[in-house]
C-alpha positions in Angstrom: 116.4 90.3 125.1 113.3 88.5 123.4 114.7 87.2 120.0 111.7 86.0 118.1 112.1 83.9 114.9 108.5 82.0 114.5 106.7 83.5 111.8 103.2 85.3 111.8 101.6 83.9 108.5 98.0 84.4 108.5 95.0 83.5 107.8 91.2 84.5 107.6 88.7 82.2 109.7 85.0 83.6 108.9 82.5 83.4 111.3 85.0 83.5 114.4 87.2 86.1 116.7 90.1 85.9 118.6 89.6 86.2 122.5 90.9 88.8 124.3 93.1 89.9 121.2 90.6 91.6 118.5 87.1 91.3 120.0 88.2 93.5 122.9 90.7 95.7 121.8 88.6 99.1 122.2 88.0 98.2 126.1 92.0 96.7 126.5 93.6 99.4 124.9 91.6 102.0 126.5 92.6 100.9 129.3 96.0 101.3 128.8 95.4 104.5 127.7 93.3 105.8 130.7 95.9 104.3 133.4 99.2 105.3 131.9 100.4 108.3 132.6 102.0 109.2 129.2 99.7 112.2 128.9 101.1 114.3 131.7 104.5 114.4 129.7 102.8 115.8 126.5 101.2 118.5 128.7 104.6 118.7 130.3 105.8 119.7 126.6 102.7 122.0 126.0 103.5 124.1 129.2 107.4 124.4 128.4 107.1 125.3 124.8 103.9 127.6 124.2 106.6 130.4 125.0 108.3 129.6 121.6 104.6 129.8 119.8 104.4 132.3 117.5 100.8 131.4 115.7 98.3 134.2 114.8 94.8 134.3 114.1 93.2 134.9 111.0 90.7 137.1 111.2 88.9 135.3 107.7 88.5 132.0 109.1 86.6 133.3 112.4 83.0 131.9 112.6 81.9 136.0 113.1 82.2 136.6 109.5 79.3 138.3 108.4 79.1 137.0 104.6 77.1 133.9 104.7 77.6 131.3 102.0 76.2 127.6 101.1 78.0 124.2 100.4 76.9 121.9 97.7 78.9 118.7 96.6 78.4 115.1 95.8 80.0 111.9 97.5 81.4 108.9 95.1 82.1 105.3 95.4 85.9 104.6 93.9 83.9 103.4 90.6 82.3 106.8 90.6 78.6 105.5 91.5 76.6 108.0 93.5 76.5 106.8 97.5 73.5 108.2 99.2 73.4 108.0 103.5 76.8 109.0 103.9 77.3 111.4 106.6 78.9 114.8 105.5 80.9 117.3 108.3 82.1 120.7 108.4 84.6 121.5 110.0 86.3 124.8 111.3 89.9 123.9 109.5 92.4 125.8 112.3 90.5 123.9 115.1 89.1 120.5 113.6 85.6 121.8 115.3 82.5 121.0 114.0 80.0 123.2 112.5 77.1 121.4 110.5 76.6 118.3 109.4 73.9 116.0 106.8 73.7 113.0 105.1 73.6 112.6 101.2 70.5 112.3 99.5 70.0 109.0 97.1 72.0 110.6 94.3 74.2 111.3 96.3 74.1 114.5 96.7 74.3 116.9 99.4 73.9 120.8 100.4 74.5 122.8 103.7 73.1 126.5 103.9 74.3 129.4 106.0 77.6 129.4 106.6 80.2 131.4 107.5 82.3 132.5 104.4 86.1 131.0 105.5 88.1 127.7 105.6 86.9 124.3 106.6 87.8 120.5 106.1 84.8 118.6 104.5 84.8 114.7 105.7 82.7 112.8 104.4 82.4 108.7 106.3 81.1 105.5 106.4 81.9 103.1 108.2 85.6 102.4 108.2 85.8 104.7 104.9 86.9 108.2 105.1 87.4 111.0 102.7 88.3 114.4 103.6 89.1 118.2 101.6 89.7 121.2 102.6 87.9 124.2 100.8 87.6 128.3 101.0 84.2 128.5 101.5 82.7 131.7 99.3 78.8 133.2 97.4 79.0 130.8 94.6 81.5 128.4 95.0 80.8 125.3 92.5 79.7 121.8 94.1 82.4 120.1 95.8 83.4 116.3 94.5 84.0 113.9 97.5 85.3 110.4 96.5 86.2 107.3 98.6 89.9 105.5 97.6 90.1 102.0 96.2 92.0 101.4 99.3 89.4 102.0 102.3 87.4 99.0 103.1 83.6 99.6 103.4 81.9 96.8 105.2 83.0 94.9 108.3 84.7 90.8 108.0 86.0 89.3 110.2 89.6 89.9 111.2 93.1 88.3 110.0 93.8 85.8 112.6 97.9 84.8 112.7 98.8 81.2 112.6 101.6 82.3 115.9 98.0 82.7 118.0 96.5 79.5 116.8 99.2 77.4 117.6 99.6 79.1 121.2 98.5 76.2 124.5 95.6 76.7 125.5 97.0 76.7 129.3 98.8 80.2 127.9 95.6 81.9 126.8 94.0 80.7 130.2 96.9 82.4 132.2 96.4 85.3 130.0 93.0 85.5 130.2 93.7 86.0 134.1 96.6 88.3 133.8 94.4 90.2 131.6 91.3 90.5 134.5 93.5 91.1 137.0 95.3 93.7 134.8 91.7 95.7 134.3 91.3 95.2 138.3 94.7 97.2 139.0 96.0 94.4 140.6 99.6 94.8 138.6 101.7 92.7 140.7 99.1 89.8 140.0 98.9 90.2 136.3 102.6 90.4 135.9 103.2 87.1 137.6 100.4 85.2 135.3 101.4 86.7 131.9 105.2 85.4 133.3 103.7 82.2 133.3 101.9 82.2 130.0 104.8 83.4 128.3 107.2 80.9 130.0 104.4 78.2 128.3 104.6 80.0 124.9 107.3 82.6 123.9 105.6 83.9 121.0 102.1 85.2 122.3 101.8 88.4 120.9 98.4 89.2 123.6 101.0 88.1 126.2 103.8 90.4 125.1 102.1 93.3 124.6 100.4 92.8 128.2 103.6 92.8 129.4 104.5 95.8 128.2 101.7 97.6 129.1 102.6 96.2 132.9 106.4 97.9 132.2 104.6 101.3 130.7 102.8 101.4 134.2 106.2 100.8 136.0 107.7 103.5 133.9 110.5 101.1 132.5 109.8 102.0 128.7 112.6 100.4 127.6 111.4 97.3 129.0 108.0 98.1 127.9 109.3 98.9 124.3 111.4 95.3 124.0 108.1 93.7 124.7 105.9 95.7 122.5 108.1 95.4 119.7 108.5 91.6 120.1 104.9 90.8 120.1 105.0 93.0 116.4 108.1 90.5 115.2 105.6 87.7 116.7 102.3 89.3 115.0 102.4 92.0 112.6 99.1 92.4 112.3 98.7 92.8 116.2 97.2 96.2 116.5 96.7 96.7 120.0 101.2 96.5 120.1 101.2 99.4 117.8 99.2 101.6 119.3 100.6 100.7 123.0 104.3 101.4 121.3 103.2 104.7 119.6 102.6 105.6 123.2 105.9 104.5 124.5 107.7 106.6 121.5 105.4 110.0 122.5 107.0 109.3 126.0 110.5 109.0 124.7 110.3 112.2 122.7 110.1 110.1 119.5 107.4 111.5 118.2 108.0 110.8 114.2 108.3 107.1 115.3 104.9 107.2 117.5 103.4 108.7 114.7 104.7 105.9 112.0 103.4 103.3 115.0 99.9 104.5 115.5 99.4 105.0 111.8 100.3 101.4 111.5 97.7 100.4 114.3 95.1 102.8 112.3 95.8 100.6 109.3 94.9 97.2 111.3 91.9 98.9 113.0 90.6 101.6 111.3 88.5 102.2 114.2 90.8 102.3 117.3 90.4 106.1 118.6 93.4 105.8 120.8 95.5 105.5 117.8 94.6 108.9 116.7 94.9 110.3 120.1 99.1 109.0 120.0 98.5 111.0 116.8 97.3 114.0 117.9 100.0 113.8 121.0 102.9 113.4 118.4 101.4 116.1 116.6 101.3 118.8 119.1 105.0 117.7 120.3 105.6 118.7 117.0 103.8 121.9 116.8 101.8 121.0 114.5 98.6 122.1 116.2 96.3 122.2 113.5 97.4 118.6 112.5 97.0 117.2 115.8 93.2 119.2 116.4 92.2 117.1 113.2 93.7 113.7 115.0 91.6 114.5 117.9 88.6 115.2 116.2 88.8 111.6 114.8 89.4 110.3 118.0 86.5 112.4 119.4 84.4 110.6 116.2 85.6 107.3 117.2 84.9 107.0 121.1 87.5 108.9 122.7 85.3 112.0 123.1 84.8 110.5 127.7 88.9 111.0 127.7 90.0 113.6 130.0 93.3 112.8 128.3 92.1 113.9 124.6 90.9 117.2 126.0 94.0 118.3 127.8 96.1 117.2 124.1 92.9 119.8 122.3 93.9 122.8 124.8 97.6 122.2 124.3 97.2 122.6 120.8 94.5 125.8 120.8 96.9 127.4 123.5 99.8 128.5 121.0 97.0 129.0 118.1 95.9 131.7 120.6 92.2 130.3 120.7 92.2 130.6 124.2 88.1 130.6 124.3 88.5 127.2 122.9 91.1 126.0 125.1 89.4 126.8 128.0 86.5 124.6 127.1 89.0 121.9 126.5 90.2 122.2 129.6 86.6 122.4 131.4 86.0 118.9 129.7 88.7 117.6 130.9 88.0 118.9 134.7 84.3 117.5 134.3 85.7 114.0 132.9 88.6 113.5 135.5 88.0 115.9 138.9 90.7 114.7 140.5 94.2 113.3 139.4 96.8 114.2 137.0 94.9 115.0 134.3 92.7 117.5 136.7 96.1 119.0 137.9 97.6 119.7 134.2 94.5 121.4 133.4 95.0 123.6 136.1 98.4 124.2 135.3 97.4 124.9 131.7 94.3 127.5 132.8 97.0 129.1 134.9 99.0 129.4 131.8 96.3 130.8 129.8 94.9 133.4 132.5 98.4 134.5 132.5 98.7 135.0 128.5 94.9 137.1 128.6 96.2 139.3 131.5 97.3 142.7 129.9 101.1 144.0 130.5 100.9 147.0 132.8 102.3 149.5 130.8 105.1 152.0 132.1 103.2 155.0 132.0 101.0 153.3 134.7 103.7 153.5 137.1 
């Protein structure tokens, strides 16, 4: 449909940013997020498959144990210099929960007292920077060595700005920029017949594609949606907002390897962007990979995405099969006091139901 054959070099511009393309992409992509309705079918997925679940607890990793232990480590630059400020996490490992957190001291240092002997991720972050291990928390376990990659960028500049958006009309970004305000209004029908027109000016606007995809994602014509997502990436690869809105056109399609290759891509681009992880964590649970997916939306919770009745619902689906229904339910609470009404406050019904049902005990025979 949209063959696309301009290339995306690029280039960096300091002191600048693009309008309406990487100044706002928290704000426009939530926004897509919040009014699609791509969460319902991951719940959709939870509610048919828990049945299949076959995950236990283990007893060791509960917060109850009674052995109390401490947690000393240091936190490295890639070069091996001591950072001090850097915030340190705990994190209950089968749920992505938090437990404790501090900050390293000027040698970079750091030490966290009384807790529970059991398993836990350690992340350690700054800024865009993020380093992460899991340990076995026991009396006397030796400091714990934390060190950022070569590959993580630690300061802010400004981002890469593709030549395909410099040389789009400026009568194109003016349509788009009121295709885009009606689009945040909910007036669809408007903001489909203005990015028309922007695109009819100039083909290969990546803001303009994606937008229109997003439009077809609202219409539920994802294959529509997925053309135009995927031709704004030909048009810009380094177009973040496409990735992320495609990752949540593959989680809809039930290709969930491909949403999660997508969103990674988008998390690459904007280390930043919660709703990437949250296509993550959606992918994840679809797979049944629960614990995977609680870690996603932990970041996501990190990031911004924690006011997301969405996120919630995606937390319970995956502490439902884990059999932490306690946990669920306050997932599903959140969710209920984030979005009262709607879908997302009828598939958290649905799920409570589903969990009430799993705590009530089977009658036995000799009752009868």
């Amino acid at each position: 449909m949209l063959a696309l054959k301009r290339g995306a070099l690029k280039t960096n511009r300091k002191g600048g940013r693009r309008e309406l393309h990487l100044a706002e992409l928290g704000e426009w992509v939530g926004t897509m997020v919040s009014r699609a309705s791509v969460v319902t079918f991951i719940v959709a997925v939870c509610l048919t498959n828990l049945s299949r679940a076959q995950v236990t607890q283990d007893p060791k990793s509960q917060a109850a144990n009674s052995i109390i232990a401490a947690l000393a480590g240091k936190v490295l630059a890639p070069d091996g210099r001591p950072l001090p400020g850097i915030h340190v996490e705990v994190d209950e490992a089968r749920t992505a929960i938090p437990l404790t957190s501090t900050y390293t001291q000027a040698d970079g240092t750091f030490a966290l007292y009384n807790i529970p002997e059991g398993t836990y991720e350690i992340v350690a972050e700054s800024g865009d920077a993020r380093v992460s291990d899991d340990v076995i928390l026991q009396p006397q376990r030796p400091p714990l060595e934390l060190r950022f990659s070569g590959d993580q960028t630690y300061d802010y500049s400004d981002p890469m700005i593709s030549v395909a958006h410099i040389l789009v009309p400026e009568s194109a970004k003016n349509l788009y920029r009121k295709a885009y305000a009606a689009f945040t209004d909910g007036n669809n029908d408007e903001a489909e017949s203005l990015v028309d027109q922007a695109l009819q000016i100039e083909p290969h606007f990546a803001d303009a594609l994606s937008l229109r995809g997003l439009l077809d994602v609202q219409k539920q014509d994802l294959e529509e949606a997925q053309q135009y997502l995927e031709a704004a990436i030909h048009v810009d690869p380094a177009y973040s907002p496409a990735y992320i809105a495609l990752g949540a056109v593959y989680n809809h399609e039930g290709r969930f390897d491909d949403a999660l290759r997508a969103s990674q891509r988008g998390i690459s681009l904007s280390p930043r962007s919660w709703q990437a992880y949250f296509e993550m964590a959606k992918a994840s649970v679809s797979k049944g990979m629960y614990q995977k997916a609680l870690q996603f939306a932990r970041q996501a919770q990190r990031l911004g995405g924690n006011g997301f009745a969405g996120l919630h619902l995606v937390k319970a689906c995956a502490l439902y099969p884990m059999k932490l229904y306690k946990d669920a339910r306050y997932e599903i609470q959140a969710a209920i006091a984030r979005e009262p009404k709607g879908t997302s406050a009828k598939q958290a019904q649905a799920l409570l139901a589903e969990i009430d049902a799993a705590e009530t005990p089977i009658p036995s025979a000799a009752s009868h």
